[in-house]
C-alpha positions in Angstrom: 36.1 35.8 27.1 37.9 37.2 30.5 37.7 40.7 30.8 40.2 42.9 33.4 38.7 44.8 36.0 39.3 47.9 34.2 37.7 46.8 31.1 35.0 46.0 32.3 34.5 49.2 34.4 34.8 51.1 31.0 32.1 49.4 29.3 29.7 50.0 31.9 30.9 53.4 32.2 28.0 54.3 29.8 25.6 52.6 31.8 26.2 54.2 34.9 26.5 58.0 33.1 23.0 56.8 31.8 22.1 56.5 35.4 23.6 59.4 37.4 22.5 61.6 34.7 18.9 60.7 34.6 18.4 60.4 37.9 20.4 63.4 39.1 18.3 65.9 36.5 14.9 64.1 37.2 15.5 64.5 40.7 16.5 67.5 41.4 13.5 69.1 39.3 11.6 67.2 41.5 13.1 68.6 44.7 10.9 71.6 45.1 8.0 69.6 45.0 9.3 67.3 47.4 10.4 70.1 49.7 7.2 71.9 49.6 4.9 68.8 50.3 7.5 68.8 53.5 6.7 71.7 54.6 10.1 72.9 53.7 8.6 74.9 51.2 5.7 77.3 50.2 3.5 75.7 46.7 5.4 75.7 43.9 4.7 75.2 40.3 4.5 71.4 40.1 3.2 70.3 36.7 5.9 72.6 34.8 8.5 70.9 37.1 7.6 67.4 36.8 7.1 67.8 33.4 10.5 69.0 33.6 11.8 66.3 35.5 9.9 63.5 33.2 12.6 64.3 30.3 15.6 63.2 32.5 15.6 59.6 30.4 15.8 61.9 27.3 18.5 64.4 28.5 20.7 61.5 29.6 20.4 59.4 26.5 20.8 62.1 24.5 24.0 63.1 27.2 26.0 59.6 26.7 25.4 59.5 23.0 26.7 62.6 22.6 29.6 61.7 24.2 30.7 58.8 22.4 29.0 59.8 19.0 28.4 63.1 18.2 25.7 65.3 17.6 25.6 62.8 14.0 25.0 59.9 16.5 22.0 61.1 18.1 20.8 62.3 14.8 21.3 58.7 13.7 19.3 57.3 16.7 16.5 59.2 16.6 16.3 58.8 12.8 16.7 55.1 13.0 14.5 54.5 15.8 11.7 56.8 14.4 11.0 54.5 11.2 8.0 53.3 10.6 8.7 49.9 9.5 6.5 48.4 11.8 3.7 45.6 11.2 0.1 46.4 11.5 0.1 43.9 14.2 1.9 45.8 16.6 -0.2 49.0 15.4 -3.3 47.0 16.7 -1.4 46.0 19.7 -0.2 49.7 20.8 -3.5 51.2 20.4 -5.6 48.5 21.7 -4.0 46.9 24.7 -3.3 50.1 26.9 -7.1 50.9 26.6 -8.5 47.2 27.0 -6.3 45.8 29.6 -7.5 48.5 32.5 -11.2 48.7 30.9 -11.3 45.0 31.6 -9.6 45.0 35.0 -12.0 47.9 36.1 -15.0 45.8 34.6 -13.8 42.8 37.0 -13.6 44.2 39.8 -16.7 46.1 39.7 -18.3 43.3 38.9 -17.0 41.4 42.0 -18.4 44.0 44.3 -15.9 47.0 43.9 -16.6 50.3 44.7 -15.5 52.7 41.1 -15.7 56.6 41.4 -17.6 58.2 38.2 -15.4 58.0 35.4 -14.5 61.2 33.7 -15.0 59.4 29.9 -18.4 59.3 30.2 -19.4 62.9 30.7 -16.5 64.2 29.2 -15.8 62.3 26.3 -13.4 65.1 24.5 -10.8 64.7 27.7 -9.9 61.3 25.5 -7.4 63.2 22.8 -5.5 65.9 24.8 -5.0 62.9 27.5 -3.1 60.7 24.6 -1.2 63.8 23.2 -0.2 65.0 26.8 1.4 61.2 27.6 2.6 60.6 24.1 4.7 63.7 24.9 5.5 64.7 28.4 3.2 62.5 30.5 5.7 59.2 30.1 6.0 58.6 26.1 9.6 60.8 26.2 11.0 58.5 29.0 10.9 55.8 26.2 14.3 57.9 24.7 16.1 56.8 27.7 15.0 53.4 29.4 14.5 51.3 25.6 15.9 53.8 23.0 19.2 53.6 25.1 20.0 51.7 28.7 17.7 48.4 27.4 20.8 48.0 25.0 23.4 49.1 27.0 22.3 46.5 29.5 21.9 44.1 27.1 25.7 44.4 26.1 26.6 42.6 29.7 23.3 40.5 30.5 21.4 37.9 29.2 17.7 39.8 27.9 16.2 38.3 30.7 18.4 39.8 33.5 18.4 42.9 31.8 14.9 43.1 31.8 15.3 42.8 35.7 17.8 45.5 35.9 15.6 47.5 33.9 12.8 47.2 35.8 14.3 48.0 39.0 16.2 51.3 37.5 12.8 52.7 35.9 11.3 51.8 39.3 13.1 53.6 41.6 13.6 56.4 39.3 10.0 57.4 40.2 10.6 57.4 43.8 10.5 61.0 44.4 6.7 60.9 43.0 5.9 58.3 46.1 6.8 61.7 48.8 4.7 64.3 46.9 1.5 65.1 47.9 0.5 66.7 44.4 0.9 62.9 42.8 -1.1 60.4 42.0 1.4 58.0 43.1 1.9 59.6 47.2 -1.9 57.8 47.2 -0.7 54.4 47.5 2.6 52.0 48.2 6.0 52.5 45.9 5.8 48.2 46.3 2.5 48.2 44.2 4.3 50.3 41.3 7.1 48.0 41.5 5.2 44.7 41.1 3.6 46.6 38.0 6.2 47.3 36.4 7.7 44.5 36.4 4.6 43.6 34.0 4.9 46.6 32.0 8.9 46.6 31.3 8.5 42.8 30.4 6.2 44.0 27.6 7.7 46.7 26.6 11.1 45.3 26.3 9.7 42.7 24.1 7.7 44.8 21.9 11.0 46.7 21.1 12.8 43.4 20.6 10.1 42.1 18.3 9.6 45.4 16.5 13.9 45.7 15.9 14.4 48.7 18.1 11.6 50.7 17.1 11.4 53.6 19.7 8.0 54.9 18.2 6.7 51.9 19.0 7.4 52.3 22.8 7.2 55.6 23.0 3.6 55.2 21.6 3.1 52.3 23.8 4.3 53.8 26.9 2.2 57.3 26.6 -1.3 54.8 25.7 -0.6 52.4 28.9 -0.5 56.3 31.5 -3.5 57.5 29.4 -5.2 54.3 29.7 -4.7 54.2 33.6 -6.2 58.1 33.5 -9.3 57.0 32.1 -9.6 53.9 33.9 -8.1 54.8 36.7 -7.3 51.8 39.1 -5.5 53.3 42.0 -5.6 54.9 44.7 -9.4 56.7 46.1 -10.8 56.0 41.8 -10.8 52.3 43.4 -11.3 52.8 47.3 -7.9 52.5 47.5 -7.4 49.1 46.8 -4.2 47.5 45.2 -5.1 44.4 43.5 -6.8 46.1 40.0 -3.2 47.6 39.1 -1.4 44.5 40.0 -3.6 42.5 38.0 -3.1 44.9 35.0 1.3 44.1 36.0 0.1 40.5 35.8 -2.0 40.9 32.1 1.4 43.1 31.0 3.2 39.9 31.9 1.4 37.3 29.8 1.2 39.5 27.1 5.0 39.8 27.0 5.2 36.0 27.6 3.1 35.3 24.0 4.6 38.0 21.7 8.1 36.4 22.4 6.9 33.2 21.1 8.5 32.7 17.8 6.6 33.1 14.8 5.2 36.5 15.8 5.5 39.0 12.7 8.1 42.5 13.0 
C-alpha cells in the first residue's frame, strides 16, 4: 500500500511524542546530576532524582495514550497488560535467568584468572529482597510501561519485528546516556559502547518474551527489574571486575541466544 508523505508523518506522530516526551522528562531530572558532577553545581539529591527520571518511559506512555484514548485507554492497557495468563515456563524463565546468566558469567571468568571484589550476597544475604523490590519498582522494572508496554508496538506498526527490535535497542540505549556523565552512577565507570552491545542482547530477549507471552507487561516488567538486580549481586562492571568489559558483554551475548531459542516455534504462551 503507498502511503502520502503526510500520512505517514501522522502515524509516526505517536512514535516520536513517545520519544520527545520520555527523553525530555528523563533528562532533564537528570540534569542536576549532570551539572553537579560538572562542577556546575554543588551535590544534589541524586537517587530521588534519578529515581525520578527512571519513570520517563512511564510518563510518556501513559502521555500518548492519553492522547488518543483516554483516561479509559490507559486503564485498559494497564489492565490488559497486567493479566496473569502467563505459562509457568516463562515464570521459571523470569526468575531464573536474570540470576543464572551473571552467576555463571562471574563463575567463568573467575575461573579463567579474573580478579572479583567480595560479593555483598555472601555476608549480607538479606540485601537479596529489598534489591528485587527496589528494581521491580523504580530501579528499571517501570521503564517496561514505556519501551514494550507501548513504543515495541508502535514500532512494530511500520517495521518488520526484527528492525524494530533494532530501533528499539538504539532508543532505550541512548536514553541512558546522561547516566554515562555522572559521577554518582554505576554506569560513568565504564564505556556507553559496552551498554550498547548489551543491550542489544537484552532487548532481543525481552522483545521476545513479550511476543511469546501476547503482550504481557508483567512479564517484562518483572523480567527487566530481575536482570538490574541480578547485575547488583553479581556485579560484572566496572572496579567489581577490575574494570574489565568482556563479563557484561558475554551476559549481551547469553541474552542473545536465549532470545534466539524461545522464538523457535513450538514454545508454550
Amino acid at each position: 500500500m503507498m502511503y502520502t508523505a503526510e500520512r505517514i508523518a501522522q502515524k509516526l506522530s505517536s512514535t516520536w511524542l513517545f520519544i520527545f516526551t520520555a527523553y525530555g522528562f528523563t533528562w532533564l531530572a537528570w540534569l542536576p546530576g549532570f551539572l553537579s558532577s560538572q562542577g556546575i553545581l554543588g551535590s544534589v539529591p541524586w537517587q530521588p532524582l534519578f529515581a525520578l527520571g527512571a519513570c520517563g518511559p512511564l510518563v510518556a506512555a501513559v502521555c500518548c495514550l492519553h492522547r488518543t484514548e483516554g483516561w479509559t485507554g490507559v486503564r485498559d492497557w494497564l489492565h490488559n497488560g497486567f493479566s496473569l495468563k502467563v505459562a509457568r515456563v516463562w515464570w521459571a524463565f523470569i526468575l531464573l535467568i536474570p540470576f543464572l546468566t551473571p552467576a555463571l558469567v562471574l563463575g567463568i571468568y573467575a575461573r579463567l584468572g579474573g580478579s572479583v571484589a567480595p560479593l555483598p550476597i555472601f555476608s549480607q544475604p538479606w540485601i537479596v529482597l529489598p534489591t528485587i523490590l527496589l528494581m521491580v519498582t523504580i530501579g528499571g522494572g517501570q521503564e517496561e510501561y514505556g519501551w514494550r508496554g507501548y513504543l515495541l508496538g508502535q514500532l512494530e506498526k511500520h517495521w518488520q519485528p526484527w528492525q524494530a527490535d533494532l530501533i528499539l535497542t538504539v532508543i532505550h540505549s541512548l536514553w541512558h546516556l546522561p547516566l554515562f556523565f555522572i559521577t554518582m552512577t554505576l554506569q560513568s565507570g565504564y564505556s556507553f559502547w559496552v551498554f550498547l552491545a548489551f543491550g542489544f542482547g537484552f532487548t532481543l530477549l525481552a522483545n521476545q518474551l513479550y511476543r511469546r507471552t501476547r503482550g504481557s507487561l508483567l512479564a517484562v516488567v518483572c523480567l527487566h527489574g530481575l536482570v538490574n538486580a541480578g547485575l547488583d549481586i553479581f556485579p560484572l562492571v566496572g572496579p567489581a571486575v577490575a574494570g574489565v568489559a568482556w563479563p557484561f558483554l558475554l551476559v549481551g551475548l547469553f541474552f542473545a541466544l536465549l532470545a534466539l531459542v524461545i522464538r523457535l516455534p513450538g514454545r508454550n504462551q
